[in-house]
N, C-alpha and C positions, 0 to 999 in steps of 0.2 A: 469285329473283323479288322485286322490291322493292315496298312497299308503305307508300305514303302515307300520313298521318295525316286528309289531305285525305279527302272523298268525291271520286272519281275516274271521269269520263265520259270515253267515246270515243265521237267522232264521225265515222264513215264516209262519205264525197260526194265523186263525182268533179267536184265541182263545187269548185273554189276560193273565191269568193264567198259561198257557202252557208256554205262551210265556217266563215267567219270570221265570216259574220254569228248562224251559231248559239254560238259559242262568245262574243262576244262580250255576248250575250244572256241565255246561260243563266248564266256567270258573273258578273253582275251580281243573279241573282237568286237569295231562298233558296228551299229544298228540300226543307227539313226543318221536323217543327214546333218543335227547336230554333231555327230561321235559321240553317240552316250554308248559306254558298253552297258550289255544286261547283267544282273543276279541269277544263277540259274540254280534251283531247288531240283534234286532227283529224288524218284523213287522205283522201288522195285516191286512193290504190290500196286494194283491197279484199286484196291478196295480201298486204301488209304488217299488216294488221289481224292476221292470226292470230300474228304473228311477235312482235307487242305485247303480245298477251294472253299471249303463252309468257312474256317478260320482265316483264311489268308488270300488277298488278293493279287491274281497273276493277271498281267496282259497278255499273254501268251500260254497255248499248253501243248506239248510235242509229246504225243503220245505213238506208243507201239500198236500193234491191231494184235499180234497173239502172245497170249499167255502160256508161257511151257516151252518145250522144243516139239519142234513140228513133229504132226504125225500123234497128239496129242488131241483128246477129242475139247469141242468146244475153241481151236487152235485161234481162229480170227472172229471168234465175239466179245474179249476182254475190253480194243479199244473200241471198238462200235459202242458195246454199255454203255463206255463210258462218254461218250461223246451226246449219246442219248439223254444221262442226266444231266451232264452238262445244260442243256440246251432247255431241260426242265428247271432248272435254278438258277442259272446266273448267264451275262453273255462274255465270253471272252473267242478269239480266232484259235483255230486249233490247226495244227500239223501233223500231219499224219506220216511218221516216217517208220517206214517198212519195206520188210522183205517179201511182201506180200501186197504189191500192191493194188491189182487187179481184185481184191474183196474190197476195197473201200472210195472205186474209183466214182461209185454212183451216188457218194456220199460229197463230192466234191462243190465248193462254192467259191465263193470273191472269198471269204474268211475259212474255209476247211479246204486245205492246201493237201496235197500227199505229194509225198519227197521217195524213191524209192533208195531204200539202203545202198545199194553197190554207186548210186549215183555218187556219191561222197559226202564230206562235209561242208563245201563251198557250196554245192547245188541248196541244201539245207538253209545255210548261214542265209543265201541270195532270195528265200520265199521267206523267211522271217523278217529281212529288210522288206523288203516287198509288203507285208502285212503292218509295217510300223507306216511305210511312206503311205499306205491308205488313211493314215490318221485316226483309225476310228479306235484302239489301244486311246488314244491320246484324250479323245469324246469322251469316253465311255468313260474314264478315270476324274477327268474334271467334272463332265455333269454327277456321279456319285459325290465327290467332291463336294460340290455346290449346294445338293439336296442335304448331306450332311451337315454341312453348314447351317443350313437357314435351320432347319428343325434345333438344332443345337441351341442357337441365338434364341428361337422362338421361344423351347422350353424354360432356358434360362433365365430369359429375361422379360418374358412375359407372362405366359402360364404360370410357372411357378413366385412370380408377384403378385399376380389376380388370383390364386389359388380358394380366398375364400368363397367368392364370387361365385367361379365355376363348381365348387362344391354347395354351396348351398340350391344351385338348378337343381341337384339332382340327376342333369342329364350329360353324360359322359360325349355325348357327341359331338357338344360344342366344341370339345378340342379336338376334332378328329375333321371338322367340319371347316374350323380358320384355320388347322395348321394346311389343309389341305388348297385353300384359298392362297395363303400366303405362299406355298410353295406356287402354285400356277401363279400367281401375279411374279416372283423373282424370277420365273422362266421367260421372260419376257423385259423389251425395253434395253436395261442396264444391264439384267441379268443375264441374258445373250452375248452382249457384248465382254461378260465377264470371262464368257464358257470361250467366246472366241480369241480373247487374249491368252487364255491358260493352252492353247492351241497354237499357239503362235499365228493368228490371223488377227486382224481387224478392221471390226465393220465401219470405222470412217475413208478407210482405205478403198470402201468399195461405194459406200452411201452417204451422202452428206446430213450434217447433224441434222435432228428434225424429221428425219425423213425415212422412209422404210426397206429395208431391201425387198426383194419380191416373194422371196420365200415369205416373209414375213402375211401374206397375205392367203395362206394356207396352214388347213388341217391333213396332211399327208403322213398314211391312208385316213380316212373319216374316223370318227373314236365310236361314236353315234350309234348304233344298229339300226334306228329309222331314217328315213331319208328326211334330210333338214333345206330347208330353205339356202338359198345359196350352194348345195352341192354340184358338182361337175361332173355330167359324165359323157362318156360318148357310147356313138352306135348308130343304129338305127330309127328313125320315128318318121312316120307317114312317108316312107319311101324316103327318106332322106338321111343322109350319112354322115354325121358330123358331129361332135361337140355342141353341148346342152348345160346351159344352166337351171337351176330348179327354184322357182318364183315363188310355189305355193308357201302360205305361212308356215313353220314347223310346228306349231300347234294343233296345227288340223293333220299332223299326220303322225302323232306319239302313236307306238304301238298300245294297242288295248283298247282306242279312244279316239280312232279317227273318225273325222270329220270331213274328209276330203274325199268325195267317189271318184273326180279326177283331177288332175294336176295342170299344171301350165308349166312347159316348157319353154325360152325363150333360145334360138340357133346363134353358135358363137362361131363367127367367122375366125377365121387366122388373121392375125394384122398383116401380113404380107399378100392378101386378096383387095386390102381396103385401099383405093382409091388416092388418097391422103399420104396412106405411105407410100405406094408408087411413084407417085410424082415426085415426092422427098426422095425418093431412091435413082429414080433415073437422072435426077439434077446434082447428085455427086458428083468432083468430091465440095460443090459449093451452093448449096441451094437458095433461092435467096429467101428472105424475111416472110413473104407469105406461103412456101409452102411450107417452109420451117413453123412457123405458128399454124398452119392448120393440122400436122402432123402433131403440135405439139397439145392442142385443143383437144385430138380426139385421143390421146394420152392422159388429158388430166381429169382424172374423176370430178373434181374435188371444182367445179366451175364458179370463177369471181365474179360472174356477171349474174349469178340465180336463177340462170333460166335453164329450162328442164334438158333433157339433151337425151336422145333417141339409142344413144351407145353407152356402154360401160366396159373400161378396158380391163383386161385380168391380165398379168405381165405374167411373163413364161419361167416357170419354175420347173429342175429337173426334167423332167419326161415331156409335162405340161406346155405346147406351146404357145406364143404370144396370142393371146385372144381378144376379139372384140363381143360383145353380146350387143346384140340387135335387138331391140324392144318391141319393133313391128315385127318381128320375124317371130312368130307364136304360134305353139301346138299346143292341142291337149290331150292329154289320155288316162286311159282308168289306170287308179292309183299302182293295182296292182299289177299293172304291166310295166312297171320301173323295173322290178329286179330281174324277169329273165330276158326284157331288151335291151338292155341298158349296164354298160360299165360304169361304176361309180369308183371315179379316179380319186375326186380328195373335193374338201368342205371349206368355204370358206369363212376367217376368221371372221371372230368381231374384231374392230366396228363395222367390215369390209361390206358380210354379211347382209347387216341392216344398212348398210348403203345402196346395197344393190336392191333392194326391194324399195327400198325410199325414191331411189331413180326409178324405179316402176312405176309406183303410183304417182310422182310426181308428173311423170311422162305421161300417163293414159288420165290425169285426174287435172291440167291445167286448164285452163278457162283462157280465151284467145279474147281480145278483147280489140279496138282500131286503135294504133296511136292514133295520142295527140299530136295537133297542129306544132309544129318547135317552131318556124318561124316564125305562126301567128303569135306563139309565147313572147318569143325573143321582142318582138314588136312591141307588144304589149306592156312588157317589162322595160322597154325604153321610154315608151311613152310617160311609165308613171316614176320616170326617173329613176331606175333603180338600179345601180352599177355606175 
């Protein structure tokens, strides 16, 4: 499948004239708030459209909804098909521009746009910018990109140097098993920060080295079919209404083979209920030193001091907002009342994942024990001279 340096439209119309007066048009105009202009490709069969998209990669596709002149039976299902297969093979944003456009309005999203024909060609030009300033044209083309990439490197320079190795196993999965490893590990770290430069963004610009954005702290939606340790969900449990995290191991709850008759939930407050950050908030715009540090304590997972801590924060991503999970706050219920009381919003990563169950047991498994005496120390240690 070849892919252009171009941004790259197709235009669908059984109409010849159309055809040439849209491409005429939109490649004279930019698209982007770079000023890129597009390449626009037309056709006049709708059956070759999909034969295109196999061969050729568009970020955009503006199709017609009927085949023939109206009054023609079958009149507004050519571009509906084809938006259908679309949606079974590949992802790109589609435009729907017609004189019809009351068949295809129930078809409408963030990326399936409909333009109606008498509107003109500036109404057209202004939802194709519109679909580029979403950026996801731009996503979509670097992560292919990217995946391209590594498999390419992989094969070349790996596989096919180890080749006698992997043939003498016998078993053909091993390649199918690292390349699949190596791609997940380059989506991730660098590899991020790759897809958001090829985007014009970057993650030092939002997160300092070292350190993670919050998304990064999320599988959105879950990949899973069983429920995993560390998932989030909200709803309902014992009369209560709120955001949940899910504690139990994942092992005890693979389909086929559970082991878990019920579960432990622990309740995730909003960080704008918690205490800590109230007072941080009402001491704006200058708080001083201690609520700053205790707002910033109940922030950080990751505690230098070793001692177990009652909270774990989950920072707010997309829909998800800023959460605290409370360790004493705990339900449980039978396994299989997760899925019809419960929305399951998104899973979280490793190492995230097994952090938050480590702060579990850490929390419910410490052993309290009396300080020692420090001054009787400090005494002691003078007396035998030492300092």
């Amino acid at each position: 499948m070849s892919c252009d340096p171009d941004w790259q439209l197709l235009f669908v119309d059984d109409d010849e004239e159309v055809c040439g007066q849209i491409k005429r048009f939109l490649e004279s105009e930019r698209i982007t708030e770079a000023g890129e202009r597009p390449v626009v490709t037309t056709l006049t069969d709708f059956g070759q459209a999909m034969d295109s998209l196999t061969s050729h990669r568009f970020d955009v596709v503006i199709l017609d909804v009927r085949l023939g002149p109206l009054g023609e039976t079958r009149q507004s299902e050519a571009g509906v098909e084809t938006l259908a297969l679309i949606k079974a093979r590949c992802f790109v944003p589609v435009v729907f521009y017609t004189a019809l456009p009351g068949t295809v309005e129930h078809l409408k999203s963030p990326v399936v746009r409909v333009v109606q024909k008498d509107a003109g060609l500036p109404c057209l030009l202004n939802v194709v910018k519109e679909l580029f300033a979403t950026r996801l044209p731009a996503v979509h083309r670097a992560l292919l990109a990217h995946v391209e990439d590594v498999e390419r490197l992989y094969m070349w320079e790996f596989v096919t140097e180890n080749w006698i190795p992997f043939a003498d196993t016998g078993d053909r999965a091993d390649v199918a098993y690292l390349l699949a490893r190596r791609l997940a590990m380059s989506l991730s770290g660098a590899g991020i920060q790759r897809l958001l430069e090829a985007v014009g963004a970057s993650l030092g610009t939002v997160v300092a080295d070292g350190l993670v954005h919050p998304i990064h702290y999320y599988i959105m939606p879950p990949v899973d079919r069983a429920p995993l340790a560390g998932d989030i969900y909200d709803g309902a449990v014992a009369g209560e209404d709120g955001y949940w995290a899910l504690l139990t191991p994942s092992c005890d709850m693979v389909f086929g083979r559970e082991k878990a008759d019920r579960v432990v939930l622990a309740r995730c407050f909003p960080l704008t209920d918690q205490p800590e950050f109230q007072a941080w908030r009402s001491a704006l715009p200058s708080p001083d030193a201690t609520d700053e540090g205790r707002l910033k304590s109940l922030l950080k997972n990751n505690r230098q001091d070793g001692q177990p801590q009652r909270f774990f924060f989950l920072p707010g991503a997309i829909t998800l907002p800023d959460l605290v999970v409370d360790l004493q706050h705990l339900v449980t219920i039978p396994r299989t009342d997760i899925a019809p009381s419960l929305r399951r919003l998104t899973s979280l990563d490793s190492p995230f994942a097994e952090a938050l169950l480590a702060r579990f047991a850490g929390y419910f498994g410490r052993v309290g024990t009396p300080d020692i005496d420090i001054e009787f120390m400090l005494s002691r240690l003078r007396g035998d001279g030492i300092g």
